[in-house]
C-alpha positions as CSV (number, residue, x, y, z in Angstrom):
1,X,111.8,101.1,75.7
2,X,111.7,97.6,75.2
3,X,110.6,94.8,72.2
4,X,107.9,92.7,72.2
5,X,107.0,89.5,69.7
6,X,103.7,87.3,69.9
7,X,103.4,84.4,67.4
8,X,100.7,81.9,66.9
9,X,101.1,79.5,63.9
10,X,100.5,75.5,63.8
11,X,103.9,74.3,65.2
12,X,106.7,75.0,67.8
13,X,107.1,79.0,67.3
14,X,110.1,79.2,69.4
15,X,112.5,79.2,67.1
16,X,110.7,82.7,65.1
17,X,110.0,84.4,68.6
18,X,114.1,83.6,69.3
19,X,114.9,85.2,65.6
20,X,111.8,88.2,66.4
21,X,114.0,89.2,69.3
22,X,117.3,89.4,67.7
23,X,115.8,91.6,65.6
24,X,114.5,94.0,68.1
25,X,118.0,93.6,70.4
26,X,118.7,96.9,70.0
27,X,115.7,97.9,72.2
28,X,116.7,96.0,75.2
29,X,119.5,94.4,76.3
30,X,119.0,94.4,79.9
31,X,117.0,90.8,79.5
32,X,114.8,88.8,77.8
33,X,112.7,86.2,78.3
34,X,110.1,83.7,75.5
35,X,106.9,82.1,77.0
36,X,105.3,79.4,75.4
37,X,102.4,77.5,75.6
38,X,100.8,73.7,74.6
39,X,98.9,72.2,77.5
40,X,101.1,74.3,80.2
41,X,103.4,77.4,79.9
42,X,106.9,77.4,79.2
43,X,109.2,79.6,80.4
44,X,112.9,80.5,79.9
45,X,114.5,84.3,81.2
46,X,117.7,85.8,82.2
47,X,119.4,88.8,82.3
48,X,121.5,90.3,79.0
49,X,121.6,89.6,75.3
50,X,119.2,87.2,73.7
51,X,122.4,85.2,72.4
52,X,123.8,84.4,75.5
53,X,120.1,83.4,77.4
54,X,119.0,81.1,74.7
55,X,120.9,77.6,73.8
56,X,119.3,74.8,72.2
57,X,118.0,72.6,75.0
58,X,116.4,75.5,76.5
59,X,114.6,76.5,72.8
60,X,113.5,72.6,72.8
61,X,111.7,72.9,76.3
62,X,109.8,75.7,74.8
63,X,106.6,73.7,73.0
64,X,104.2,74.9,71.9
65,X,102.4,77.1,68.9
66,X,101.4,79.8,70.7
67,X,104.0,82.3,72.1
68,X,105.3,85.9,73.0
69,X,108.8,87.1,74.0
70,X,110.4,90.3,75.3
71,X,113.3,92.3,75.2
72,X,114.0,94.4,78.1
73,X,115.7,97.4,79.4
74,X,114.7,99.0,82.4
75,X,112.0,102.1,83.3
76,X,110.4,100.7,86.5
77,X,111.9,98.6,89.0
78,X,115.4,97.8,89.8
79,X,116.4,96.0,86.7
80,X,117.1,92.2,88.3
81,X,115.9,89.2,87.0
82,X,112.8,89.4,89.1
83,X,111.6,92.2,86.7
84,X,112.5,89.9,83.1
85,X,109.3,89.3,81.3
86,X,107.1,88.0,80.2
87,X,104.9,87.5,83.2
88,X,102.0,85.0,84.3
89,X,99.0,84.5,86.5
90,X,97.4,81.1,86.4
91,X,94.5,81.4,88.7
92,X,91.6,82.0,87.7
93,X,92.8,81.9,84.1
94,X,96.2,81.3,83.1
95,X,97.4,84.5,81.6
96,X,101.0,85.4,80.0
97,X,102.2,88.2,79.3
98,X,104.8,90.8,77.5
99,X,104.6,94.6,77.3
100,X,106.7,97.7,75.8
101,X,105.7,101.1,77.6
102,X,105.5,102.2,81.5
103,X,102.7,102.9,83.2
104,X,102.3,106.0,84.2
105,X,100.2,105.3,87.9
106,X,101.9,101.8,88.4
107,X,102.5,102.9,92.1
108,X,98.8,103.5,92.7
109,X,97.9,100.4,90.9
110,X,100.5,98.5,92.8
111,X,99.2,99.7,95.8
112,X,95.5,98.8,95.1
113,X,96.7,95.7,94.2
114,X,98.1,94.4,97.4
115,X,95.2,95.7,99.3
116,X,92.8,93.5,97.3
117,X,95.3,90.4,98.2
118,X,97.4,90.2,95.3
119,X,100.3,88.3,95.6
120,X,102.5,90.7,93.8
121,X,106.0,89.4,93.0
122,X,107.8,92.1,91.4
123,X,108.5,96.2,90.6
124,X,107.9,95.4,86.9
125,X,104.9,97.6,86.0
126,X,103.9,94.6,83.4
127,X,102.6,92.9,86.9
128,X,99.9,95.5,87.4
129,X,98.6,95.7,83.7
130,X,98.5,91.6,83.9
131,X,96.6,91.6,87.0
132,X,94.0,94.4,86.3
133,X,93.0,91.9,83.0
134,X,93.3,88.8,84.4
135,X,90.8,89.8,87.4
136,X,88.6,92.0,84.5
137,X,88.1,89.1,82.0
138,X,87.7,86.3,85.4
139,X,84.6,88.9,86.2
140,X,83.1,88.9,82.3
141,X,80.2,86.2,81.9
142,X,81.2,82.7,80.3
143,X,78.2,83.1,78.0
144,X,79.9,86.1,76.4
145,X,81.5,85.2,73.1
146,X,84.8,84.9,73.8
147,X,86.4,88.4,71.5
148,X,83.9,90.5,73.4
149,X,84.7,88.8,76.8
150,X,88.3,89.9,75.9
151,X,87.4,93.0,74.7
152,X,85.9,93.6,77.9
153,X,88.6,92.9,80.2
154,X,91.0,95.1,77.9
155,X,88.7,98.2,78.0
156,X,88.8,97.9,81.8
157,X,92.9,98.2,81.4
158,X,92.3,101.0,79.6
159,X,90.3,102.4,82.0
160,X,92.6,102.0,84.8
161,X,96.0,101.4,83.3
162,X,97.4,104.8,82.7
163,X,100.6,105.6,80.6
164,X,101.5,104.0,77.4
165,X,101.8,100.4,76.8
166,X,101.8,98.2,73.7
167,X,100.9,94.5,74.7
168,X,101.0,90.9,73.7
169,X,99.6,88.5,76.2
170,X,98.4,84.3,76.0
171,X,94.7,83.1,77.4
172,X,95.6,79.8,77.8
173,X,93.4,77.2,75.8
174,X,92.0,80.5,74.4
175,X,94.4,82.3,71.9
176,X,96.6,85.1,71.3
177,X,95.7,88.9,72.1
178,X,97.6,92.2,71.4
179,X,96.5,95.5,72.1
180,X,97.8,98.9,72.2
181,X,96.9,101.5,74.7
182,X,94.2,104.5,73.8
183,X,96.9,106.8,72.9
184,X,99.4,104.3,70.5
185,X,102.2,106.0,72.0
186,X,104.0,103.0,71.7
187,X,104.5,100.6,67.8
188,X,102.9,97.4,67.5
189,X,102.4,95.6,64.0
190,X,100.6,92.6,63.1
191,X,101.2,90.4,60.4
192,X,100.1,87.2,58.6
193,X,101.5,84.2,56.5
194,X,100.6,81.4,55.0
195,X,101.8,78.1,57.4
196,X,100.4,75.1,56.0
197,X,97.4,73.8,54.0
198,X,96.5,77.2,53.2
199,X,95.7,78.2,56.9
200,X,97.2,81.1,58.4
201,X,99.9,82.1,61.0
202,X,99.7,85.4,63.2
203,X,102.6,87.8,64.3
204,X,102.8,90.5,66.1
205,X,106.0,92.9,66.8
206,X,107.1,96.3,68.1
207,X,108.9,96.8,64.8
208,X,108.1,95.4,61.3
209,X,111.7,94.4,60.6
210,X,110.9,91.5,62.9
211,X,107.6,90.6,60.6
212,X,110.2,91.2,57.6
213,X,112.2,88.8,59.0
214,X,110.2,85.8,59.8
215,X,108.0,86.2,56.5
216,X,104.9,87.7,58.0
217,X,104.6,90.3,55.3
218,X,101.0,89.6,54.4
219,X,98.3,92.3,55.0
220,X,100.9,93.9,57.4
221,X,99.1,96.9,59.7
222,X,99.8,98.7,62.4
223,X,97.1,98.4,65.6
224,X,95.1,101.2,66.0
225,X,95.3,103.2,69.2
226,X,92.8,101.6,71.6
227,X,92.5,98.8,69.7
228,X,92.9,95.0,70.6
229,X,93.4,92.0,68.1
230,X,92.0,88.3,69.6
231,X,93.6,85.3,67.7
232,X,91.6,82.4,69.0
233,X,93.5,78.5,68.4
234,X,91.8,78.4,65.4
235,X,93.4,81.3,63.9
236,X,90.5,83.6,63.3
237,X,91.1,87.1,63.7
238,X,88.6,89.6,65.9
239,X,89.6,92.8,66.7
240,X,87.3,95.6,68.5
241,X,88.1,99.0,69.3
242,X,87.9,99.0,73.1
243,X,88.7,102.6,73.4
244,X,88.1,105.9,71.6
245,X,91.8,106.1,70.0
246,X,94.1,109.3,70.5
247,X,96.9,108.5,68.4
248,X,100.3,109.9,69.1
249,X,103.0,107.9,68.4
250,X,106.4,108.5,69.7
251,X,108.4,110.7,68.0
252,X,111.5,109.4,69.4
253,X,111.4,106.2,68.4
254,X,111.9,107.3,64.1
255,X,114.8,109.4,65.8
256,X,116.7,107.2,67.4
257,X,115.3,103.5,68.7
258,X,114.1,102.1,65.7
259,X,115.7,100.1,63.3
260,X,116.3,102.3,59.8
261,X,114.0,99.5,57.9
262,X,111.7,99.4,60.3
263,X,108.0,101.1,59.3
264,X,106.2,102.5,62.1
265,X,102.7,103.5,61.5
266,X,102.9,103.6,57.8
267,X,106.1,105.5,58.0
268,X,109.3,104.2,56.7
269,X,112.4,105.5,59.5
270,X,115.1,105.7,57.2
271,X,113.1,108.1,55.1
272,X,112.0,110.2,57.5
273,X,115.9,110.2,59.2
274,X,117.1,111.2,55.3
275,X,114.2,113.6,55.7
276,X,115.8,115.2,59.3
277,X,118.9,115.6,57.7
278,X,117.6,117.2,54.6
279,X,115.9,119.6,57.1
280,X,118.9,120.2,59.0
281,X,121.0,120.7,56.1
282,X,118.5,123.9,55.0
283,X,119.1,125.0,58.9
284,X,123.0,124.6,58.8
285,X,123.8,126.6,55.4
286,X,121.8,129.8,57.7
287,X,125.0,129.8,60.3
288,X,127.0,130.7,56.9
289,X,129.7,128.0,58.4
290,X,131.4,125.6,55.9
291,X,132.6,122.5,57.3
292,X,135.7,120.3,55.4
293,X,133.6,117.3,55.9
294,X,130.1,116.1,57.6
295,X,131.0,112.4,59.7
296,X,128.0,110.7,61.7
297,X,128.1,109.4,65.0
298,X,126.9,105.8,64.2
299,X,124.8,104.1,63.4
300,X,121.1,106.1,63.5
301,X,122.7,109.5,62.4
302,X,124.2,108.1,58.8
303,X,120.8,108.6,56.9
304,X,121.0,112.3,57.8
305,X,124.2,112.9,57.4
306,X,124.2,111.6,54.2
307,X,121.6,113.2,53.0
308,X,122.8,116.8,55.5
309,X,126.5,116.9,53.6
310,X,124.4,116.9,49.8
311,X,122.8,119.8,50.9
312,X,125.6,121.3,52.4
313,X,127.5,120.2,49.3
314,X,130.5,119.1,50.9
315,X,132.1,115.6,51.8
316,X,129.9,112.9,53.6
317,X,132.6,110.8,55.4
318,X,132.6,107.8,57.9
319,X,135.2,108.7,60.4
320,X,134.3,107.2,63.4
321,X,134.3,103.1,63.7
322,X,131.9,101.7,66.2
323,X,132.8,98.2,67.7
324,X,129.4,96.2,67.6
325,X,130.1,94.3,70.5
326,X,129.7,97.0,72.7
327,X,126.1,98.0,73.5
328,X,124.1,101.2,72.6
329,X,125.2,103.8,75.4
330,X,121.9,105.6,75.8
331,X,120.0,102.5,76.5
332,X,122.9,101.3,79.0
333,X,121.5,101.4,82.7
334,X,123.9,103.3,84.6
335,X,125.3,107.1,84.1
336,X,129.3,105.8,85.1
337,X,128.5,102.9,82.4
338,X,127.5,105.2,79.9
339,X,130.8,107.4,80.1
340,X,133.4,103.8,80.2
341,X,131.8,102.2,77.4
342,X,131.7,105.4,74.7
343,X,135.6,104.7,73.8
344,X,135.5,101.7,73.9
345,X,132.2,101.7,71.2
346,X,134.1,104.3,68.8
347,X,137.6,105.0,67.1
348,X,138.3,107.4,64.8
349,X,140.0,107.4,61.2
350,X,142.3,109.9,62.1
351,X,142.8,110.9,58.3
352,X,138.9,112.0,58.0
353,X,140.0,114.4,60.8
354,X,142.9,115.6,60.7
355,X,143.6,119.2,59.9
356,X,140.0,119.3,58.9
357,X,137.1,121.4,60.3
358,X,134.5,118.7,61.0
359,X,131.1,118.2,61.1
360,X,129.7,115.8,63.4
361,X,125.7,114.7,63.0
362,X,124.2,112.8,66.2
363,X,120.5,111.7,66.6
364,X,120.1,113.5,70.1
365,X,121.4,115.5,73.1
366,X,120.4,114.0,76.2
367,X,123.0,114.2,78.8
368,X,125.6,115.2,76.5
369,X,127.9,112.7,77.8
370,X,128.9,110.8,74.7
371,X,128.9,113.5,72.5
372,X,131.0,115.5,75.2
373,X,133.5,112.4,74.6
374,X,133.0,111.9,70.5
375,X,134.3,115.6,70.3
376,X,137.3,115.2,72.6
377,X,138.1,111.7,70.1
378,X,137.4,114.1,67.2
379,X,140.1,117.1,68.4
380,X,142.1,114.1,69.7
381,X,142.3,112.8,66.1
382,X,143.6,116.1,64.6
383,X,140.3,118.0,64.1
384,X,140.8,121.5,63.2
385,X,137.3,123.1,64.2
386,X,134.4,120.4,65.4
387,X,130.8,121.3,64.9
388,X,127.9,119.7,66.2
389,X,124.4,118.9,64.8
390,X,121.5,117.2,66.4
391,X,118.7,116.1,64.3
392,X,116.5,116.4,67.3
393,X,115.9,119.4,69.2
394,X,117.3,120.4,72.7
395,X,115.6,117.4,75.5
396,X,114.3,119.0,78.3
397,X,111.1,117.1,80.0
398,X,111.5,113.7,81.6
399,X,110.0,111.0,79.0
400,X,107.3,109.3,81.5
401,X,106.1,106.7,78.6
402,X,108.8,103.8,78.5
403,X,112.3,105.8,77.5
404,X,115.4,105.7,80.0
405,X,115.6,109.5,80.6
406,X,113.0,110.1,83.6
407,X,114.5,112.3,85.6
408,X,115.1,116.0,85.3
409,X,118.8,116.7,86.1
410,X,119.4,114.5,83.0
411,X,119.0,116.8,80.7
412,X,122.2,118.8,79.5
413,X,119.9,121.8,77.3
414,X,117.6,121.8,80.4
415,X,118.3,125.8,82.2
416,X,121.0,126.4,79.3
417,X,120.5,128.1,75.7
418,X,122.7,126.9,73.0
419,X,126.0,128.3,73.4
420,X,126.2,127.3,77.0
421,X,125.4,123.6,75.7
422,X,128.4,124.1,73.2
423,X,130.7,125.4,75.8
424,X,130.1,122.4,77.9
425,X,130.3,119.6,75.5
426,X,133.4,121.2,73.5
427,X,131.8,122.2,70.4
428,X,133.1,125.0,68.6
429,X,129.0,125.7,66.7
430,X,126.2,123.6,68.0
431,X,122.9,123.0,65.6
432,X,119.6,121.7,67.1
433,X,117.1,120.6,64.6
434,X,113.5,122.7,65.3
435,X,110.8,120.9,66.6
436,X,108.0,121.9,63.9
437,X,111.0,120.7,61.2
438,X,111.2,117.2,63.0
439,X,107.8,116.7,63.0
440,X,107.3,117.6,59.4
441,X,109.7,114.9,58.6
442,X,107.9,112.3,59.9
443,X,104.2,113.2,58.7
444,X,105.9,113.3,55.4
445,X,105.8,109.6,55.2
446,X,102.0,109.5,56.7
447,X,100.0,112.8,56.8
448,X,97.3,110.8,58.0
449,X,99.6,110.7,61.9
450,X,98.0,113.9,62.6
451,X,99.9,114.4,66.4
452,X,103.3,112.6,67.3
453,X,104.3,112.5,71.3
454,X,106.6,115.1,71.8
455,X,106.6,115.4,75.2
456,X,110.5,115.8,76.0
457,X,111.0,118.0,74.1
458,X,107.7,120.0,74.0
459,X,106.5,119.4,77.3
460,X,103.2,118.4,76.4
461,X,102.4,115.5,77.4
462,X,99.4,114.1,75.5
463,X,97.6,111.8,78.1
464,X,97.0,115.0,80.3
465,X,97.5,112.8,83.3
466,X,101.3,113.7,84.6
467,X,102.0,115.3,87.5
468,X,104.7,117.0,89.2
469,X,103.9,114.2,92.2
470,X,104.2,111.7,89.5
471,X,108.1,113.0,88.2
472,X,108.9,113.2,92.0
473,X,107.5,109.3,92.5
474,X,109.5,108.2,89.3
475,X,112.7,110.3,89.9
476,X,113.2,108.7,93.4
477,X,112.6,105.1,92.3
478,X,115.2,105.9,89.2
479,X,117.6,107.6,91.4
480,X,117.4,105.0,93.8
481,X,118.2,102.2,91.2
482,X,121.6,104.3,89.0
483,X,123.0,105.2,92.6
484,X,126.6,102.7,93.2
């Protein structure tokens, strides 16, 4: 899961795309990297937090008023520097690139790739979607008007470029373009503002807080699935729906990696997370167990846990105290990293736990390393009793769309029903939230999302393309890359 930001406006835009990914640095923090463009691209990368890659001479080399930047953790490739984005070609057309997703058949593209000469630099799976539309919209006629020409070379992406994949990308001397792949697994909002003279600036962003943020609030909308957007340099909008659209959005992300005032596809994520804990709430008083006090596991439980403890009518507490300096764990590259840096992210208030039987409320269960460790702070603390709720339910299938959790063994619930899963994390009751429940709270905010991606949990993967040759291809690159 990564964050992507595409700006075109009538000055420098480095200095919004810088703020844009600041905003979004809780989706990556393996890298990041802005390209810019005037009469040449501009380019400035490097591995780990935006704040540390970024000082002001290297913002001031980055001219231009066309741009896109990227915020990265890892899914394909090993993770270096050779795999920070964004990407460029600049034969036959000078192309740049950003992209939040994973392709799916990136091995097979990769393949065809270098067997058709293609120079191909890195394990980033960005590379292969770059290269299929730079040599698709080099093969459109010139005397196509130019939003069909890129329409063109995008439906042929489609075509080829399986997986899910939200994407902004520069044609130099041409304009901006963002689209997002037939199924929309994957956010990406546009907005507008007013720049200068009355003309018009363009954004584009994995999350609307980053649109929030630098004031492109006006006639906010999501991309459609299959859709892509054309800017050209003088800031007229075309957009054309190269693909039939499929929509189903990740369900994951209102769970876990989005921002709580964030919207993703018309739906606000703190709501629906105050929803999920509403839902879980209802589930919870059905184990007849009354907890001393509900305490979330920050920070993307606390909406439902606040709103779990009203239902349950007892105490919603902070008891834990996360350090901010210290990354988020799930999104952290390595399995021994993972377990080093959860004490060091949390401390407990011993008197929320001492003597008390305690409720704790986590987003997820995915290798049930951290919240293996969270209960051992809890009972270290003085806990009496320490229950467990997850707002999601028990993760089982390997996420093969752009999340960090690819390979089977991962999976803590997966061969094990609930009160094996308690036993081995410590728990003394463990709650999952039911999928149907966690679904509901979502569509809430937008009945018009008729499906969401639930594939890790459900198994059902909605681009009907996976394949058990596919996991094995992923798994061995992934297990390859976390081994010391």
């Amino acid at each position: 899961m990564c964050g992507i930001v595409g700006i075109i406006g009538e000055t420098d835009v480095v200095p919004e795309i810088y703020d844009g990914l600041v905003s979004l640095q809780h989706r990556g923090q393996d890298a990041a990297g802005i390209m810019t463009f005037d009469e040449m691209f501009h380019v400035k990368k490097g591995e780990g937090l935006v704040l540390d890659i970024f000082d002001a001479e290297s913002i001031s080399h980055l001219r231009g008023n066309i741009g896109i930047g990227h915020v990265r953790y890892p899914t394909v490739g090993c993770g270096g520097l050779e795999d920070a984005q964004p990407f460029c070609v600049t034969s036959p057309h000078g192309i740049a690139m950003a992209h939040n997703g994973n392709v799916t058949n990136y091995h097979e593209l990769r393949r065809e790739l270098l067997a058709t000469g293609h120079a191909v630099v890195s394990r980033c799976d960005l590379e292969a979607i770059l290269l299929v539309f730079s040599d698709a919209f080099a093969a459109t006629s010139v005397s196509m008007p130019l939003p069909d020409r890129i329409a063109a070379a995008t439906a042929e992406v489609f075509a080829r470029v399986k997986g899910s994949y939200s994407v902004v990308a520069i044609v130099a001397n041409i304009g901006l373009v963002a689209f997002r792949d037939p199924f929309g697994i994957k956010p990406l909002i546009m907005g507008e503002r007013t720049v200068a003279r009355g003309e018009k600036g363009y954004a584009f962003a994995s999350e609307s807080v980053a649109l929030d943020l630098l004031d492109y609030h006006d006639n906010t909308r999501n991309l459609r699935a299959g859709e892509v957007v054309f800017v050209d340099l003088d800031r007229n909008v075309h957009s054309r729906q190269a693909a039939p659209p499929n929509h189903h959005p990740c369900l994951f992300e209102y769970v876990y990696f989005a921002r709580p005032d964030s919207f993703l596809d018309k739906v606000s994520v703190y709501k629906t997370r105050l929803r999920m804990g509403e839902a879980l709430g209802r589930e919870w008083l059905k184990t007849g167990i009354v907890p001393d006090v509900v305490i979330p596991v920050p920070e993307s439980a606390r909406p439902a846990a606040t709103s779990m403890a009203k239902v349950l009518d007892v105490p919603y507490r902070e008891g834990l105290v996360k350090n901010r300096y210290i990354g988020r764990t799930f999104i952290m590259p390595g399995q021994k990293e993972r377990q080093r840096s959860v004490k060091r992210k949390l401390n407990p208030i011993q008197v929320e736990f001492e003597g008390k039987d305690v409720l704790l409320v986590d987003d997820s269960i995915v290798r049930g390393t951290t919240c293996r460790q969270i209960i051992q702070i809890a009972r270290s603390a003085g806990a009496r009793k320490v229950y467990f709720a997850s707002c999601a339910p028990e993760l089982k299938f390997p996420c093969v769309y752009g999340i960090d959790m690819q390979t089977r063994h991962e999976f803590i619930a997966r061969g094990r029903d609930t009160d094996e899963i308690a036993k081995l994390i410590g728990a003394d009751h463990l709650l999952y939230q039911p999928l149907d429940q966690l679904v509901e709270a979502a569509r809430a905010g937008n009945p018009d999302v008729e499906h969401f991606c639930t594939a890790c949990w459900s198994g059902d993967y909605p681009t009907r393309d996976v394949t058990t040759a596919m996991f094995d291809e992923i798994e061995n690159e992934r297990l390859a890359v976390k081994s010391p």
